[in-house]
C-alpha positions in Angstrom: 80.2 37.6 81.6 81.8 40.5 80.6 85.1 40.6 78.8 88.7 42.0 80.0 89.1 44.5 77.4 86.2 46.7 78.9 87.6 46.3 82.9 91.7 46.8 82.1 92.6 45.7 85.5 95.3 44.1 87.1 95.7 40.9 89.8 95.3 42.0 93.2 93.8 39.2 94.3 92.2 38.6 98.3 89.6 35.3 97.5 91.3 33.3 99.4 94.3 30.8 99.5 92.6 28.5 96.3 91.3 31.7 94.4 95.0 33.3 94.7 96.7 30.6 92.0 93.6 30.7 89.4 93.5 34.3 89.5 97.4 34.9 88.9 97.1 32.2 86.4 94.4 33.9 84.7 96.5 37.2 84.3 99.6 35.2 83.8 97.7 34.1 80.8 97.2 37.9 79.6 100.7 39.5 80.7 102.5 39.4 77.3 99.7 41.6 75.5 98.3 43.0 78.7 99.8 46.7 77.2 97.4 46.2 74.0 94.5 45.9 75.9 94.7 49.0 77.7 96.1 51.5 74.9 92.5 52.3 74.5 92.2 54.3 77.6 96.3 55.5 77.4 93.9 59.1 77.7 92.8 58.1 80.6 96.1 56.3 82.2 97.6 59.9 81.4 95.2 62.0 83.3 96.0 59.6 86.2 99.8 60.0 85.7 99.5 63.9 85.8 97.5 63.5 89.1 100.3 61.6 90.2 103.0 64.0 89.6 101.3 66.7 91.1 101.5 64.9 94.4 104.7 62.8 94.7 108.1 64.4 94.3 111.4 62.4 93.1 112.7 60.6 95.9 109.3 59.7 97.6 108.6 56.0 97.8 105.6 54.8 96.1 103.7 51.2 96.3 101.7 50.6 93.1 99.3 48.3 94.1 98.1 45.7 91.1 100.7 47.1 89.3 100.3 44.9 86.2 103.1 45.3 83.4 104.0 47.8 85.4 103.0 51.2 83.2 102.6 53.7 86.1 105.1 51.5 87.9 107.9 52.7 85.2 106.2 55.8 84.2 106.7 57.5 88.0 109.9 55.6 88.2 111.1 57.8 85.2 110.0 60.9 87.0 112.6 60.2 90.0 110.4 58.3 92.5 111.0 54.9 94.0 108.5 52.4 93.0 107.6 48.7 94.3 105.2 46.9 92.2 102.8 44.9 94.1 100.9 42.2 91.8 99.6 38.6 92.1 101.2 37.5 88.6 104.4 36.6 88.0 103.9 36.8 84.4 103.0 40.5 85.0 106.3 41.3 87.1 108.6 39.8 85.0 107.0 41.8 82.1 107.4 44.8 84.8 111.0 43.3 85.3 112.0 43.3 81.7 111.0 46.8 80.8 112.4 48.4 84.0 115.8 46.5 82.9 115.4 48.0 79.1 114.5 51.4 80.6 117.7 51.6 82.8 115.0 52.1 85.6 115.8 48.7 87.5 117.5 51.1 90.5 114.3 52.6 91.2 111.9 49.7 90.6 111.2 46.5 93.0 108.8 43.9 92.4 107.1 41.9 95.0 104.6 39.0 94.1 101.4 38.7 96.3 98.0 39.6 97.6 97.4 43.3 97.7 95.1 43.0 100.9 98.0 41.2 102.6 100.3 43.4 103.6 100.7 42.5 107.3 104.1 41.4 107.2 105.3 44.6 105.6 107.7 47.5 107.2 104.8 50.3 108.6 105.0 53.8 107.4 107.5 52.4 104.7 106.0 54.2 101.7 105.4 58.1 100.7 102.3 56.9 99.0 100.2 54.5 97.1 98.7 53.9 94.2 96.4 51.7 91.9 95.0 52.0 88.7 92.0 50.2 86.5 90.6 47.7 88.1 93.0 45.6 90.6 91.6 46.9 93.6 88.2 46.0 92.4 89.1 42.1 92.8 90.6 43.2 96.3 89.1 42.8 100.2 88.9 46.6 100.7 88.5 46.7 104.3 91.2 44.6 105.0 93.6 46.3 101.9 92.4 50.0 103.9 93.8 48.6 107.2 97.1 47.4 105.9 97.5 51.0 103.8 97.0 52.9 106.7 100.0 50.7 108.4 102.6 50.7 105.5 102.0 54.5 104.1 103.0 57.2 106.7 101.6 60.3 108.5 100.4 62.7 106.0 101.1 60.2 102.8 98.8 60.0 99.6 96.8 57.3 98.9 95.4 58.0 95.1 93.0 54.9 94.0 91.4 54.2 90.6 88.4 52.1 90.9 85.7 50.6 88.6 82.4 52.0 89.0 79.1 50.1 89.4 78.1 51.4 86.3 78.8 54.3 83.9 76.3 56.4 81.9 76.8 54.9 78.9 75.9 51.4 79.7 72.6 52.9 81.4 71.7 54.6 78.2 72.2 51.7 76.3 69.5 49.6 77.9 67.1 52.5 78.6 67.3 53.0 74.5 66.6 49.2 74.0 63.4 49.6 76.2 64.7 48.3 79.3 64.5 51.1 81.8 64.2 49.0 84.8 67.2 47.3 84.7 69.1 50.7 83.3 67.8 52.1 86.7 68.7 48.7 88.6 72.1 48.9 87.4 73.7 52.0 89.5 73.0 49.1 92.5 75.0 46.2 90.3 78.2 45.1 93.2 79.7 42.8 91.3 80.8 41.5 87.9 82.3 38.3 86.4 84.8 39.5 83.3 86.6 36.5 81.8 90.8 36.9 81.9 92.4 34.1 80.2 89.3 32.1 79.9 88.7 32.3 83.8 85.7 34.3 85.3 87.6 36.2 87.9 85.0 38.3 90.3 85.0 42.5 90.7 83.3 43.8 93.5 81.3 47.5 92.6 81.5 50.2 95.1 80.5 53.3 94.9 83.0 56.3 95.3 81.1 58.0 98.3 80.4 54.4 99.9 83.3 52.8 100.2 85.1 55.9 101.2 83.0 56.0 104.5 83.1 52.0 105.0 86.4 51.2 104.3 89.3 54.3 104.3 87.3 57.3 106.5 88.8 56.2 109.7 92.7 56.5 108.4 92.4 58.8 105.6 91.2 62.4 104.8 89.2 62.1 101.4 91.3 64.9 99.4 89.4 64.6 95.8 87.0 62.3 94.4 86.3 62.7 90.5 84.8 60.4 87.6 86.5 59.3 84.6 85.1 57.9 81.7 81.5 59.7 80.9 82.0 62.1 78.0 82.1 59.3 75.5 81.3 55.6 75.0 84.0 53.0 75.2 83.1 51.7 72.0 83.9 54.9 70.3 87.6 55.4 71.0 88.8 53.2 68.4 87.6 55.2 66.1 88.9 58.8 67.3 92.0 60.1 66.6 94.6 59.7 70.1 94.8 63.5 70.2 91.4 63.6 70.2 91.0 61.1 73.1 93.2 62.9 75.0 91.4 66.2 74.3 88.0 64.8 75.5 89.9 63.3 78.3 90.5 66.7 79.7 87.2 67.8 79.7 85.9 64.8 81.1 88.5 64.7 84.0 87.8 68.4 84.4 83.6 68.1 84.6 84.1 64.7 86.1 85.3 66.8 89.5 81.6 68.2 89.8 78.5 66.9 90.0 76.1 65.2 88.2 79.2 64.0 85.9 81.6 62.7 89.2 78.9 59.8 89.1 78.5 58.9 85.5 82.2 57.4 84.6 83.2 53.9 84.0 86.3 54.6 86.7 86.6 57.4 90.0 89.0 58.1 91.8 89.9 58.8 95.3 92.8 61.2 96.5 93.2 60.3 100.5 95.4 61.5 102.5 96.6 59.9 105.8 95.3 60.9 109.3 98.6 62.2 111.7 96.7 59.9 114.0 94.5 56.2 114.3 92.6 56.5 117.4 89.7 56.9 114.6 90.1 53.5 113.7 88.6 52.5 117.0 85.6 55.1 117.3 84.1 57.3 115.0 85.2 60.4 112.9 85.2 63.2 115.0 87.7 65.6 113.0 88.6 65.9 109.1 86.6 67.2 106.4 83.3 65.6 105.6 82.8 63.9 101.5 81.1 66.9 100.9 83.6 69.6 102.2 86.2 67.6 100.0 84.4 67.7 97.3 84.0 71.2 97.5 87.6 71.4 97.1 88.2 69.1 93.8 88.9 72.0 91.5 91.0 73.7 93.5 95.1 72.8 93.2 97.0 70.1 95.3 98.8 71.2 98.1 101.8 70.3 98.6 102.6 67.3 101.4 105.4 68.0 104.3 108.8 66.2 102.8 111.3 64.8 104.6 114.7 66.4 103.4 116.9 64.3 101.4 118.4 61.3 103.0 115.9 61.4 105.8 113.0 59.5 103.9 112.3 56.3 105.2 114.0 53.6 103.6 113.4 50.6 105.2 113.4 47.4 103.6 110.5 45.5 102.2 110.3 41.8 103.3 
């Protein structure tokens, strides 16, 4: 079972009505030094945050989705947008709470407690964008959170999702050096792993990037950039390099991480989507829209920017 420290995700939750109190207990149990766990990979949470600000402007509305103690949550907040947390943790929100209250940011920052894959009952086309980061989504029923994004984010909206990867290249090397080659080559097909939060083995399911794209988000959203972080170095290294150093190596390994073979070797990758103008696709296949490879294609090249509603004319319908 691995442990928490090496997954840094937050409660997302969709197991079910029984799983949905155990989980949020677990990360109850790890809210007040939830921070500390993830400082390790701050590099990476900062490569994220500049992807972020590259595609949302101040005044769009933004759903974090497993938002944890809320460090995106308040970091994009401070940059002008509108954020609402999504989490399955009380303890997490009301450290999310706390902060946004100490940060003067509580005007642009809601909190809503729940299941990310749940989101039925929610305004459609309320947000600008989404996002999640580490590992919530991995403990997540993708299909079903896919549907419900396409239904709450509007026309033309970002979807920008940071996912655990079946297995980096580091954890393959380590067992092909210790003479176990099989299970090194075994691994890329690993979908799922037990960490233990709090003492509870809460489950992640592994997709890869590529895979999941087509099964779960192809129908709604336009695959914008795919790219792999956390290759260029092994996790148990960063404590002992300097955090300018980390952040250093962090931009090369974003920057290779866009191209292959590196896109496939990280510990995380992301996917940039962008919302169809239309979801007659979700009822027959994709007939328009660039393919995974023609997006890929495209990964280096700069973000455009979205069509923006004026000010005033965003939508700004309230959340249930």
């Amino acid at each position: 079972m691995a442990d928490v420290s090496g997954v840094s995700g937050a409660a997302g939750v969709s197991g079910g009505a029984e799983s949905l109190p155990r989980i949020a207990a677990a990360y109850d149990g790890i809210a007040a030094g939830y921070d500390g766990l993830v400082a390790e990979d701050a590099w990476m949470r900062e490569i994220l945050w500049a992807h972020h600000r590259r595609v949302f402007r101040p005044g769009d509305r933004v759903l974090d989705v497993a938002c944890g103690t809320g460090l995106d949550t308040l970091h994009l907040a401070a940059h002008g947008l509108r954020m609402t947390g999504l989490d399955a943790s009380p303890g997490m929100l009301a450290a999310l709470e706390a902060k946004s209250a100490a940060c003067g940011l509580a005007g642009r920052v809601e909190t809503r407690a729940g299941d990310a894959a749940s989101l039925e009952h929610w305004p459609a086309a309320a947000f600008d964008g989404a996002i999640s980061s580490f590992a919530g989504l991995n403990t997540v029923d993708l299909p079903r959170f896919a549907a419900a994004a396409a239904r709450v984010i509007r026309p033309g909206g970002r979807v920008i999702l940071h996912l655990l990867a079946p297995a980096g290249v580091w954890e393959r090397l380590r067992l092909a050096a210790g003479g176990r080659l099989a299970e090194a080559c075994l691994l890329t097909r690993r979908r799922e792993l037990t960490v233990a939060i709090a003492g509870q083995p809460v489950r992640h399911t592994l997709h890869p990037a590529a895979d999941l794209y087509r099964r779960c988000f192809a129908a709604a959203f336009f695959l914008r950039r795919r790219y792999g972080l956390g290759w260029l170095w092994p996790r148990c290294l960063s404590p002992r390099l300097p955090a300018a150093l980390r952040r250093l190596l962090g931009r090369v390994d974003a920057a290779l991480g866009r191209r292959d073979p590196w896109r496939g070797w990280g510990r995380f990758y992301v996917l940039d989507m962008e919302r169809r103008e239309r979801l007659e696709a979700l009822e027959r296949p994709i007939a328009h829209g660039p393919s995974l490879q023609q997006a890929d294609s495209h990964a280096g090249t700069a973000d455009r920017r979205l069509p923006h509603c004026a000010p005033g004319s965003t939508r700004s319908t309230s959340l249930p």
